[in-house]
N, CA, C and O of each residue as an XYZ file, in Angstrom:
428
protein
N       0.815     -1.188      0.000
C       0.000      0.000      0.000
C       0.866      1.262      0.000
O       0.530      2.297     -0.577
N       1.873      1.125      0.608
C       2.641      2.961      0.776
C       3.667      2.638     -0.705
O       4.442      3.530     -1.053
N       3.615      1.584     -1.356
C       3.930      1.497     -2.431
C       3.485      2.201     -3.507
O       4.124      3.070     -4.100
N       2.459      1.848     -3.739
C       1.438      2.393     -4.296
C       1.421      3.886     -4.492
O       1.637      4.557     -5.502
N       0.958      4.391     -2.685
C       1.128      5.845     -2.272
C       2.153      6.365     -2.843
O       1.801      7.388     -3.432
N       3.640      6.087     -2.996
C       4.510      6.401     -3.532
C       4.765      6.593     -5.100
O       5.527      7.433     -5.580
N       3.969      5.635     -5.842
C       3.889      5.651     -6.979
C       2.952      6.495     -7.393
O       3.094      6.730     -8.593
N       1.755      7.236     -6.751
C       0.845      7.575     -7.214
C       1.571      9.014     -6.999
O       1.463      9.751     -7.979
N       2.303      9.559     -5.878
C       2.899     10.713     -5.909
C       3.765     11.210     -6.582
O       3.798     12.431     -6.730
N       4.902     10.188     -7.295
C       6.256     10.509     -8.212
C       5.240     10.902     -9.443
O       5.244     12.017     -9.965
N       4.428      9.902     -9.808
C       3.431     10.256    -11.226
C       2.975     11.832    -11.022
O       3.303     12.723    -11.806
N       2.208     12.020     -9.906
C       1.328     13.414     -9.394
C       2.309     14.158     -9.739
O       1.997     15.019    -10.561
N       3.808     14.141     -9.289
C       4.994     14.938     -9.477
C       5.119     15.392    -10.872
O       5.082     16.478    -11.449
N       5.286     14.110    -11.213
C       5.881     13.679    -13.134
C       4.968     14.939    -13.909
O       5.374     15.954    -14.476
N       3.625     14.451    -13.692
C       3.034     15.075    -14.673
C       2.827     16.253    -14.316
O       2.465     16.993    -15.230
N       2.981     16.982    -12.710
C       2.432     18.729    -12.479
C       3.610     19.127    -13.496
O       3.473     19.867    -14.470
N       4.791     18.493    -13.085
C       6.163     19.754    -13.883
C       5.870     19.657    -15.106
O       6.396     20.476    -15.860
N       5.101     18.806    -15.581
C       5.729     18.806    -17.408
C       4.833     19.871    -17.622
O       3.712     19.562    -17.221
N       4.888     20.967    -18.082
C       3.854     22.027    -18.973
C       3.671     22.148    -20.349
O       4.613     21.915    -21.107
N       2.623     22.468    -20.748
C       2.208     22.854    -22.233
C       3.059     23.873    -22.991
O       3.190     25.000    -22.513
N       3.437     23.660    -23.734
C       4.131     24.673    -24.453
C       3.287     25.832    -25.222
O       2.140     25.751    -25.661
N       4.281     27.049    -25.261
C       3.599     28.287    -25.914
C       2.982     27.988    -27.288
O       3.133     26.995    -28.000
N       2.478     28.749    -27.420
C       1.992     28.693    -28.924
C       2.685     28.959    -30.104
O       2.898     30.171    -30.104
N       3.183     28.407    -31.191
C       4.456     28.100    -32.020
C       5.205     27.213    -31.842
O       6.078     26.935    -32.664
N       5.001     26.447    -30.513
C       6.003     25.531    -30.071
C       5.622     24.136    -29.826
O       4.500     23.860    -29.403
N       6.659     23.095    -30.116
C       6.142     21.656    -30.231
C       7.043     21.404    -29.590
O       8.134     21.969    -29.650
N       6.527     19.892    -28.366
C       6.592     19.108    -27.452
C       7.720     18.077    -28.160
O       7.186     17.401    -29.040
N       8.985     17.830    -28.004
C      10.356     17.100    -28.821
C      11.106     16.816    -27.307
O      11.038     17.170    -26.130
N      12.001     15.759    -28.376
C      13.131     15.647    -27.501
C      14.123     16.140    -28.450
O      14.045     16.288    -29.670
N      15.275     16.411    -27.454
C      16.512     17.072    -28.140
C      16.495     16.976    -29.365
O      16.196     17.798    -30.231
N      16.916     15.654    -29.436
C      17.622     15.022    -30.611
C      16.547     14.951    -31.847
O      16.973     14.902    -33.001
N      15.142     14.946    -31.573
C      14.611     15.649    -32.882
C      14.157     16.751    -33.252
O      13.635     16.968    -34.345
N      14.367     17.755    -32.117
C      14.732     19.302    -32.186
C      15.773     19.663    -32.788
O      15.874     20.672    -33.485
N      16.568     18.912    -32.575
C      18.211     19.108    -33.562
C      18.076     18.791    -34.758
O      18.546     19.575    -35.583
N      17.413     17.580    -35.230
C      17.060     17.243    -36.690
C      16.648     17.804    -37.350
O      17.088     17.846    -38.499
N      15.125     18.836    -36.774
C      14.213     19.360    -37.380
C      14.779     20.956    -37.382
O      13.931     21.790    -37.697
N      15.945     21.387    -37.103
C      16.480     22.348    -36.923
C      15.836     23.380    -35.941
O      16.077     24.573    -36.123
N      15.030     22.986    -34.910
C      14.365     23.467    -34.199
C      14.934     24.424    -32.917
O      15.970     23.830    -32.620
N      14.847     25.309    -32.214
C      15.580     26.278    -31.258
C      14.165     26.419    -30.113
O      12.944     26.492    -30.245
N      15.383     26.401    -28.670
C      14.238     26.305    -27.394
C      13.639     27.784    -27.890
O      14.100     28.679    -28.598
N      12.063     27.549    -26.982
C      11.080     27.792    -27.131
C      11.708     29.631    -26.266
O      11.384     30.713    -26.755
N      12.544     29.497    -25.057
C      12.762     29.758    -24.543
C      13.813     30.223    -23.996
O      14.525     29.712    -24.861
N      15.092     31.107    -22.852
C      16.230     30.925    -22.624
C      16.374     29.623    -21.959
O      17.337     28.883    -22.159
N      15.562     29.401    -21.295
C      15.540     27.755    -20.676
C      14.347     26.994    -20.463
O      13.237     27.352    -20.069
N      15.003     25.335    -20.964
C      14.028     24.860    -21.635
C      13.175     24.420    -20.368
O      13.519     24.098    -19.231
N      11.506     24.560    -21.198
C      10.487     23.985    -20.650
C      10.249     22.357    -20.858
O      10.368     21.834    -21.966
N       9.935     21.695    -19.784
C       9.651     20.610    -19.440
C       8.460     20.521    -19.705
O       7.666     21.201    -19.054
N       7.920     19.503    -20.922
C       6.291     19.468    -21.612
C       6.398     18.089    -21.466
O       5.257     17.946    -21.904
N       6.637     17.306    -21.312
C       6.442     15.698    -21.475
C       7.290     14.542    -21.347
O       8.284     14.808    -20.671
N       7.262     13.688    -21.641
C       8.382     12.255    -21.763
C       8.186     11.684    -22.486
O       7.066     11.664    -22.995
N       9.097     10.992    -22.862
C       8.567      9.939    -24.714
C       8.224      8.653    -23.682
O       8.122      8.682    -22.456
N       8.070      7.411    -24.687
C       7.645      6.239    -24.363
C       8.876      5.745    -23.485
O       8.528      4.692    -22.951
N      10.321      6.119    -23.079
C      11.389      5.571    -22.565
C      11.490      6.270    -21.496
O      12.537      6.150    -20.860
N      10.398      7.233    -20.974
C      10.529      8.095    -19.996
C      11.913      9.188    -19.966
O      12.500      9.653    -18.989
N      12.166      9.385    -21.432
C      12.872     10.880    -21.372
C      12.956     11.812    -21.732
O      13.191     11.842    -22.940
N      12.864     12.893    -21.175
C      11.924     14.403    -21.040
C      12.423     15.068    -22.773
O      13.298     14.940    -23.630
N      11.273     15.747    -22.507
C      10.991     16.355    -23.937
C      10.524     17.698    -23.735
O       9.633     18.001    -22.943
N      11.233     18.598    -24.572
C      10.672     19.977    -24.132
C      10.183     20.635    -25.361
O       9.819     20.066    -26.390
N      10.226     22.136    -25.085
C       9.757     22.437    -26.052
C      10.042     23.269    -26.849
O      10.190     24.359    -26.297
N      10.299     23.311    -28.628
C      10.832     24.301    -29.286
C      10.356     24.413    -30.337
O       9.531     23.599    -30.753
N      10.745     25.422    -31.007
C      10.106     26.087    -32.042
C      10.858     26.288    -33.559
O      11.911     26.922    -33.487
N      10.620     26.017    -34.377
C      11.350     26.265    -35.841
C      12.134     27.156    -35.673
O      11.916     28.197    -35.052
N      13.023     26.870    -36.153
C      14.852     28.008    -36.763
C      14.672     28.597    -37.440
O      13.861     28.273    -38.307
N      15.279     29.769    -37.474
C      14.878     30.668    -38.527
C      15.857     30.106    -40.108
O      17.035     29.761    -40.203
N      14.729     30.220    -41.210
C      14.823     30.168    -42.741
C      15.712     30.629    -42.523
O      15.813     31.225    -41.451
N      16.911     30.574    -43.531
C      17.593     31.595    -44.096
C      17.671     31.447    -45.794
O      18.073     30.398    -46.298
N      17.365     32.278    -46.385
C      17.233     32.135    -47.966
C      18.607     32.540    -48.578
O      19.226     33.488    -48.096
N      18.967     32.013    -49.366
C      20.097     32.245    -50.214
C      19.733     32.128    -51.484
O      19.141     31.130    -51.894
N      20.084     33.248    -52.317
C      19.724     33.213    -53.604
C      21.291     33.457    -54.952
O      22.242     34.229    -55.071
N      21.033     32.918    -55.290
C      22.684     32.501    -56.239
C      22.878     33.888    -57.040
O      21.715     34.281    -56.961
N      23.446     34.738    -57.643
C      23.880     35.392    -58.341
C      24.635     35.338    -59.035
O      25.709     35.056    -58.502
N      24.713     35.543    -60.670
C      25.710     35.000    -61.777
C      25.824     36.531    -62.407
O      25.133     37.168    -63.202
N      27.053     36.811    -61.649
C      28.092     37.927    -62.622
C      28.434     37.877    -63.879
O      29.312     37.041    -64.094
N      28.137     38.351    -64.625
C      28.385     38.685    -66.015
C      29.148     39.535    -66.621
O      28.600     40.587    -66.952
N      30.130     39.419    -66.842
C      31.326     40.591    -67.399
C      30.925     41.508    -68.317
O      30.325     41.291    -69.370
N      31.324     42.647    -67.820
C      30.660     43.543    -69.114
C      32.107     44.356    -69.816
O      32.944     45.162    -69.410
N      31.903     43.816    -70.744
C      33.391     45.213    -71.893
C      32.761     46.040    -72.063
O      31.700     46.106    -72.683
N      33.391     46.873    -71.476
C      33.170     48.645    -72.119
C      34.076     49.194    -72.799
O      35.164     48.662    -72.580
N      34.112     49.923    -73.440
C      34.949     50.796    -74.214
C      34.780     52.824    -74.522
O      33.966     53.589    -75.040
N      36.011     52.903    -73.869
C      35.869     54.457    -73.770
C      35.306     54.996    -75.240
O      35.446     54.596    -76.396
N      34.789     55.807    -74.787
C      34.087     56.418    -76.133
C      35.216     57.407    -77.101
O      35.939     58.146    -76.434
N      35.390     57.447    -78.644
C      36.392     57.519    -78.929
C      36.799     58.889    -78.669
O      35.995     59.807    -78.503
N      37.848     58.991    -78.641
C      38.770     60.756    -78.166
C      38.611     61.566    -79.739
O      39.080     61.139    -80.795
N      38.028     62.500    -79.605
C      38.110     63.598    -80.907
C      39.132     63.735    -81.089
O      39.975     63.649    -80.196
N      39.367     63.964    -82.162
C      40.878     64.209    -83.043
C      40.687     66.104    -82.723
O      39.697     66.822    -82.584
N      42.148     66.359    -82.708
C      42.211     68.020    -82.728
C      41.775     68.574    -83.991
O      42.442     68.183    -84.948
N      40.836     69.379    -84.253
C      41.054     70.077    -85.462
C      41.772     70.231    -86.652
O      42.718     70.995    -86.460
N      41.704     69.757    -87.986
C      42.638     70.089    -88.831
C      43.542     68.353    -89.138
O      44.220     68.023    -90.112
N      43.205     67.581    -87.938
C      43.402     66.237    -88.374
C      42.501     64.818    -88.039
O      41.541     64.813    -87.268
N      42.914     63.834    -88.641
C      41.882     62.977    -88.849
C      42.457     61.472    -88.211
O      43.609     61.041    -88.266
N      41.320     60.871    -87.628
C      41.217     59.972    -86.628
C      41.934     58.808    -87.714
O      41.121     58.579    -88.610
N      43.240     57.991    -87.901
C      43.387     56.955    -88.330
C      43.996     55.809    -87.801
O      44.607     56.207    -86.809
N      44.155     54.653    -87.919
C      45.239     53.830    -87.224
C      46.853     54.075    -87.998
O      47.111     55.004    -88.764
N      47.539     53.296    -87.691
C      48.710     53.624    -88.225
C      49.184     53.144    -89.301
O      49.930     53.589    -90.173
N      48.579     52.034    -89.106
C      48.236     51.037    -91.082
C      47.744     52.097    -92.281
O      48.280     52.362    -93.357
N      46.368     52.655    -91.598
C      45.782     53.570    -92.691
C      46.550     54.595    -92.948
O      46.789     54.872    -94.123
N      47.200     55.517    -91.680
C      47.904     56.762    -91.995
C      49.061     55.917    -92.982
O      48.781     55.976    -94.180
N      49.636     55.562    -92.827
C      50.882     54.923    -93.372
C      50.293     54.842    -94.993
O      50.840     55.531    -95.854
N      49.176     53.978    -95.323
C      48.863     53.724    -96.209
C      48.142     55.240    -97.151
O      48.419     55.374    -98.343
N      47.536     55.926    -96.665
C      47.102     57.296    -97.216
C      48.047     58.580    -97.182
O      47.870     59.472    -98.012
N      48.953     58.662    -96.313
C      50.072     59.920    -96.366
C      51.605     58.921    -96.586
O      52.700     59.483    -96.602
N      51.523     58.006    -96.681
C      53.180     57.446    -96.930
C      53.442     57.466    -95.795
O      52.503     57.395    -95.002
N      54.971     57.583    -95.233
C      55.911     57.957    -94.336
C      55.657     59.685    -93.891
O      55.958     60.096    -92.771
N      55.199     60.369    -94.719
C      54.558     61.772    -94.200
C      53.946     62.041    -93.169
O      53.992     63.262    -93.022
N      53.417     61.585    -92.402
C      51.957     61.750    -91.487
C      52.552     61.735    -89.754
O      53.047     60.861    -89.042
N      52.357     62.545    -89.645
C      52.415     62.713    -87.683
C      51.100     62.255    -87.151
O      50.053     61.901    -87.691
N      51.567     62.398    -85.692
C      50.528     61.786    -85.074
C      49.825     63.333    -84.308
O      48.813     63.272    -83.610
């Protein structure tokens, strides 16, 4: 009989501490809080239950997303826009000058 009594009080115990968790938050044990990338509910964790092996399970709440989105750089060539020639002379390469003034032609 004070067996009993005893058993009926550790249970009375067992179950006052375990509490309901906030709202957003699910009743886990660690190790599938860790899986599910999950973070306490809390700075310290609440005691909500026990699994079938009698070991405590608390309570936490989804990790925050983090989104990453890829970006593909694309090289761009530019080219300075061309320099005006001074007055009085004319924009050529050095093939053409060569070829239209001879050996004559400055730059």
């Amino acid at each position: 009989m004070m067996l009993a009594v005893l058993l009926l009080v550790i249970l009375c115990v067992t179950v006052s501490s375990a509490a309901d968790c906030p709202a957003g938050c699910s009743c886990l044990s660690p190790a599938d809080a860790k899986a599910k990338g999950y973070d306490s509910c809390s700075e310290k964790l609440i005691l909500c239950g026990y699994d079938g092996a009698k070991n405590p399970m608390y309570c936490y709440k989804p990790g925050l997303t983090v989104a990453f989105h890829t970006v593909t750089m694309i090289p761009v060539t530019t080219t300075a826009p061309p320099a005006s020639c001074p007055q009085g002379c004319d924009c050529l390469s050095d093939a053409n000058a060569q070829a239209q003034y001879g050996t004559s032609y400055t730059r």
